[in-house]
N, C-alpha and C positions, 0 to 999 in steps of 0.2 A: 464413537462419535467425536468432532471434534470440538474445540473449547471455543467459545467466543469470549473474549475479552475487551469490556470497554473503560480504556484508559480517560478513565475522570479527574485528572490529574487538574485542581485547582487553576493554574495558567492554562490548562488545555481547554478548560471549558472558558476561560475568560475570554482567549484569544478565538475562539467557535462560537462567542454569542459576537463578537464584531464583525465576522465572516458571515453570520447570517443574516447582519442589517441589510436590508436592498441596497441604502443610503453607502454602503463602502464601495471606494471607489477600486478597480482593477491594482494598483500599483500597492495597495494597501492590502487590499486581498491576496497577491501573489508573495507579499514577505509573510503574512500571516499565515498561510499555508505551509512556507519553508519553515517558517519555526515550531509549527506543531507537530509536522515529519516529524524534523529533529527528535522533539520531545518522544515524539510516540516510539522514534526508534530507539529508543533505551528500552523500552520496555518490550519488542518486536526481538530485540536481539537478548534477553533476558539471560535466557535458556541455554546459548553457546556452549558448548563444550570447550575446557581447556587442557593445558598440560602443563607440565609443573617445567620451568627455565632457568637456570645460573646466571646471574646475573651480577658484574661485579659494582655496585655503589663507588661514589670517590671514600668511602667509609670502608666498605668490605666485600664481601661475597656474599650473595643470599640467594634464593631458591625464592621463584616469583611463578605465578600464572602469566599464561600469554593464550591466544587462539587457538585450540588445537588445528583447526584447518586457515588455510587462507585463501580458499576460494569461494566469495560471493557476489549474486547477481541483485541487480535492483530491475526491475523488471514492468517499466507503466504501460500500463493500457494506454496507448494514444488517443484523444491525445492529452486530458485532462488529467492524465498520468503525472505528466511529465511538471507537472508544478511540485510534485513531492519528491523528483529526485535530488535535489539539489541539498533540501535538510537532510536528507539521510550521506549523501557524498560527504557532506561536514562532517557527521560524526563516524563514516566510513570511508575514508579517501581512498580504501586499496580497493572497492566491490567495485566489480566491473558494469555497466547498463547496459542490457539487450531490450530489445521494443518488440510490442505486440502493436499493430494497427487494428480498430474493429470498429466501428460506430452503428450507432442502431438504426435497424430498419423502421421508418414510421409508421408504416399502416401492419406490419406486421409485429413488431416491436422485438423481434428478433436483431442479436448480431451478427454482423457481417464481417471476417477478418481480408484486408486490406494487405500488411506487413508484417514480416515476420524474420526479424532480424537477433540473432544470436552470438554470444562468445561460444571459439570452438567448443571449449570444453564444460559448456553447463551444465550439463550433466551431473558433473563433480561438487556443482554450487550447493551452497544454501541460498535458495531464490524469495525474493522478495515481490512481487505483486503488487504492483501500486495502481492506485484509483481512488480520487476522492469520494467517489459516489459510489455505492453497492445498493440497487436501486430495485431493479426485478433480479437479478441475480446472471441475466442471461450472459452479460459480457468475462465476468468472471470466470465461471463456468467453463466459457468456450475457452479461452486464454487458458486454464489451469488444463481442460482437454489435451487442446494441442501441446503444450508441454509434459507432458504424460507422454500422448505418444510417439515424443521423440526422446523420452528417455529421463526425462527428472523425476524426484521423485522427494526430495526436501524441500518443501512448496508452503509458504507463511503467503497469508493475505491480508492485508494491510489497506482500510476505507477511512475518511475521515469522516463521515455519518451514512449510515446504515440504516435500509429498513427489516422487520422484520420476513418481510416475504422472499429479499433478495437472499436473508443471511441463512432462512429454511431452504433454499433452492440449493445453496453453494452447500449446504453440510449433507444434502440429498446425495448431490454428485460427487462431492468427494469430502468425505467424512474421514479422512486423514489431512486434511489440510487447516488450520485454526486460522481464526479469522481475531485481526484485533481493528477495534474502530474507535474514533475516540465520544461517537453517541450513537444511539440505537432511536429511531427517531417513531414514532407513531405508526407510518405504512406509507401507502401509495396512493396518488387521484388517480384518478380516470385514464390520465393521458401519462400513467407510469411515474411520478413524478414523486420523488421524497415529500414527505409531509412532518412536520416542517420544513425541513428541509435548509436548501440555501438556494435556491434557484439550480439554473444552469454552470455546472461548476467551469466547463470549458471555456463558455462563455466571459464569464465574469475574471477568470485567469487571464485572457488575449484579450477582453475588452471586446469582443466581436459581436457585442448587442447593447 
């Protein structure tokens, strides 16, 4: 089974109680997002493997760690994805971004995928997952699906609040994939909705309510 992991990091819960005032405004909300990426991708990429490098100092020669690989993907659910790529870019400028399109259907409350755009070789990635919200679990799920079955298989997911029923659903279906979020929130209303939550994360990212 896999791990879930919630990064309670002091500034991370500071910065996720002002994302959750209704009162914060879009422009405030979308740097606050990029910086808790950031944060959270220290701890997303913890695990990396390395390999030992020569490296000559203006002092000397020494033996240092570096990456062992250097192919990775950031990979958002559109499109409220796409507010967490930007802190992870910062502290990864070489991972390349592929997008999943998918939004939910309302009276079904299933998703829908829309787009689906890839670097040639992701395959070869450690893929990253992004989504602020892991809500029913369905859009995750599907997104991790379809990248399955075109061939990846080093697959981290990454929410900045979660609910219980989404994070059961995603370790149901792929229980080789860990999940890290920076809160695990109480469950879900009626109309699927994180509780507490923070509202609509897309929304409140574009300002489009």
């Amino acid at each position: 089974m896999s791990e879930v992991h919630v990064l309670d990091h002091p500034l991370i819960t500071h910065k996720l109680a002002i994302m959750r005032d209704k009162d914060t405004k879009s422009p405030e909300f979308r740097q606050l997002l990029n910086e808790i990426s950031m944060l959270m991708g220290y701890e997303v990429t913890r695990n990396l493997e390395t390999r030992p490098e020569t490296v000559e100092t203006p002092i000397k020669t020494t033996e240092c760690q570096v990456l062992a690989q250097d192919k990775f993907t950031i990979v958002p659910i559109l499109r409220a994805g796409l507010g967490m790529v930007e802190g992870l870019l910062t502290l990864m400028p070489f991972a390349r971004v592929g997008h999943i399109g998918m939004y939910r259907d309302e009276q079904t409350k299933e998703p829908v995928e829309y787009y689906y755009k890839m670097p040639q070789d992701v395959t070869e990635s450690t893929i990253i997952v992004v989504d602020p919200m892991l809500a029913t679990g369905g859009s995750a799920v599907d997104a991790i699906d379809n990248l399955k079955k075109r061939g990846c298989t080093d697959i981290r997911m990454m929410n900045l609040v979660a609910a219980p029923e989404g994070v059961a659903a995603l370790q149901k279906a792929h229980p080789d994939v860990d999940i890290y979020v920076a809160a695990l929130d109480e469950g879900l209303t009626e109309d699927a909705y994180i509780t507490p939550g923070l509202g609509d994360a897309g929304d409140r990212i574009f300002g489009t309510k």
